[in-house]
Backbone as a ProteinNet text record, in pm:
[ID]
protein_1_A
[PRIMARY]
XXXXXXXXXXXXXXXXXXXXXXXXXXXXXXXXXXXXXXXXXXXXXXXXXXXXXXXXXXXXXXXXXX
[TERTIARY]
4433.1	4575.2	4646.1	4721.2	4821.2	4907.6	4940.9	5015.3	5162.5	5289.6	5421.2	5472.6	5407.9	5488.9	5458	5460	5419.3	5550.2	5666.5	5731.3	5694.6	5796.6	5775.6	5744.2	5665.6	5645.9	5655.1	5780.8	5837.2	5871.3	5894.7	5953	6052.5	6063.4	6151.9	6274.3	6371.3	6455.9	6509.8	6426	6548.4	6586.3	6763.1	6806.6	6944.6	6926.4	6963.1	7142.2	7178.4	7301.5	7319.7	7203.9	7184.8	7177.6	7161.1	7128.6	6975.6	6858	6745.4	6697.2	6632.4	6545.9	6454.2	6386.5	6220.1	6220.4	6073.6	6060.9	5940.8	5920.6	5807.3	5818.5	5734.6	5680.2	5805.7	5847.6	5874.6	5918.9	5963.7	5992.9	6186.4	6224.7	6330.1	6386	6491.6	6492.5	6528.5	6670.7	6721.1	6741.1	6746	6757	6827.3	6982.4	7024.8	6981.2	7003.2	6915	7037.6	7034	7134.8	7069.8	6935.2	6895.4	6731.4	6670.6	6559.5	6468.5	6357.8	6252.9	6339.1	6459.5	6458.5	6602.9	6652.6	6773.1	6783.4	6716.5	6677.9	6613.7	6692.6	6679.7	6544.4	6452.1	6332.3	6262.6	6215.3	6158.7	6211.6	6346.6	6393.3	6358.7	6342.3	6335.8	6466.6	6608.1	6724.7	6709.4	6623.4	6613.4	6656.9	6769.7	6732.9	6736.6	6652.8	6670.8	6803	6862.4	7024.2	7019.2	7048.2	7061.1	7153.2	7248.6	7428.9	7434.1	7356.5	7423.1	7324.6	7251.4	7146.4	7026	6972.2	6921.9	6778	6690	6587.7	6539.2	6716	6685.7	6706.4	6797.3	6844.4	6687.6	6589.6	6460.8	6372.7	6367.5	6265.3	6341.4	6487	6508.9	6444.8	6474.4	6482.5	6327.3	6251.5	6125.5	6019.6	6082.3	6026.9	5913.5	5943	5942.7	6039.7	5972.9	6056.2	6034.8
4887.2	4910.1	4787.6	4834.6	4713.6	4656.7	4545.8	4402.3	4489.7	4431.4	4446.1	4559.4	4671.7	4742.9	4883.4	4862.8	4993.7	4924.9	5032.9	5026.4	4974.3	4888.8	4816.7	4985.9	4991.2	5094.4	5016.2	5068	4985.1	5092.6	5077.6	5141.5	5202.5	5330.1	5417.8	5503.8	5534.1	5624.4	5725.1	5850.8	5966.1	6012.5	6033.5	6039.8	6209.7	6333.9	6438.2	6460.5	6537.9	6593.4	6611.5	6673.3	6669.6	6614.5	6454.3	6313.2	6292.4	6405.5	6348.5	6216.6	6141.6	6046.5	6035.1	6041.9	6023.8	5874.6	5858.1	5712.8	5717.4	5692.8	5663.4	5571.7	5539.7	5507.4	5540.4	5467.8	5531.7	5404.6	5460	5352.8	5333.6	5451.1	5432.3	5357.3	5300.3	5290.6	5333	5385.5	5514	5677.6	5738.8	5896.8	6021.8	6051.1	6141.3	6311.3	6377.6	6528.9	6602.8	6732.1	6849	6893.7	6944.8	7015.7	6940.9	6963.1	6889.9	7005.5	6997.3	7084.3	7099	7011.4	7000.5	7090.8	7104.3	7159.5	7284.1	7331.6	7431.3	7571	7692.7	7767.1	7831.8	7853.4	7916.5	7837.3	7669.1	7614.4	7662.4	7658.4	7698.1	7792.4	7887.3	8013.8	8100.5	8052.7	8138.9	8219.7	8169.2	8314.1	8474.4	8503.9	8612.7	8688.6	8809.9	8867.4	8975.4	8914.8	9003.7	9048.8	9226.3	9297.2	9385.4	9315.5	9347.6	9451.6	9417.8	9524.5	9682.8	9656.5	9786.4	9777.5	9642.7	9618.7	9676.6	9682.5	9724	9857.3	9937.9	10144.8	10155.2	10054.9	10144.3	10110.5	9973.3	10011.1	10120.7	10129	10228	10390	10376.4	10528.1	10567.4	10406.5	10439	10437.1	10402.5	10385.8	10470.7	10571.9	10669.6	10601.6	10541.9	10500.4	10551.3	10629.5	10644.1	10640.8
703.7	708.6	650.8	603.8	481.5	617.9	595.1	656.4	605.1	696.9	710.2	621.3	640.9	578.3	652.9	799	869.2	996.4	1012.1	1108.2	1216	1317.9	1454.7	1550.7	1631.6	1740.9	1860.6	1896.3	2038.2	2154.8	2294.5	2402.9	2364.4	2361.3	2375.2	2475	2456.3	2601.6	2521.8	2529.5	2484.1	2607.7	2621.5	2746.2	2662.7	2759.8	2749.8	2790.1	2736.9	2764.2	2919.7	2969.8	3162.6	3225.7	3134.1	3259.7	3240.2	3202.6	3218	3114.1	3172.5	3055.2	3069.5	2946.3	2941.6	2824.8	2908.2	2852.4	2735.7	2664.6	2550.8	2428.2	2348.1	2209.9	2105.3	2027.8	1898.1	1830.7	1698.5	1612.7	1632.8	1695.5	1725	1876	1909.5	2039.2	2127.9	2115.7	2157.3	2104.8	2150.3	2097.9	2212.6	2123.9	2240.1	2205.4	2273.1	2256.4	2330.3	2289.4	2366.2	2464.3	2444.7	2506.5	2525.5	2666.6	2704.5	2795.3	2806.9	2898.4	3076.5	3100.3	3271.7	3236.2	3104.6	3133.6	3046.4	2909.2	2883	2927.8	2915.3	2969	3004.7	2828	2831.6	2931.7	2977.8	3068	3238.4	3251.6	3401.6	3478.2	3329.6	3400.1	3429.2	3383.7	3338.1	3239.3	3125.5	2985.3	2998.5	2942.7	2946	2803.4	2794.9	2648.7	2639.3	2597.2	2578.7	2440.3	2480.7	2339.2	2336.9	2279.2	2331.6	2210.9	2123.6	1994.1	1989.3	2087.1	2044.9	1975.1	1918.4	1784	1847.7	1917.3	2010.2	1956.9	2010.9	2060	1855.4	1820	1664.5	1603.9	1606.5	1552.7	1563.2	1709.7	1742.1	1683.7	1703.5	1657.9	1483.3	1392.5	1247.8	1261.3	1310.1	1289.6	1368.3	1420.5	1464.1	1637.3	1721	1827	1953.4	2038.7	2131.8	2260.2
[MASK]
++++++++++++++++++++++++++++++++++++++++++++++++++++++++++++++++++

């Protein structure tokens, strides 16, 4: 590996829109995020599949599914 020309890898804090922070590695030092595993829905377990327009029944109708 070549001398001074590979980024510093130092302690890290990406800290979330929710308050969470996680600590790790990077070449950066800080990093803010919208959305994180403690406050995102698909992880919580809030998800839901909303199909406000029909898009579901109009496949299966054009496509012969019923």
């Amino acid at each position: 590996m070549k001398k001074d020309i590979h980024p510093e890898y130092k302690d890290a804090e990406i800290s979330c829109a929710c308050g969470h922070v996680v600590k790790t590695r990077s070449t950066v030092e800080k990093m803010h995020v919208n959305l994180c595993s403690a406050c995102h829905p698909f992880f919580t377990g809030q998800a839901k599949f909303v199909d406000t327009e029909g898009r579901v029944d109009r496949f299966n109708k054009r496509y012969g599914r019923k």
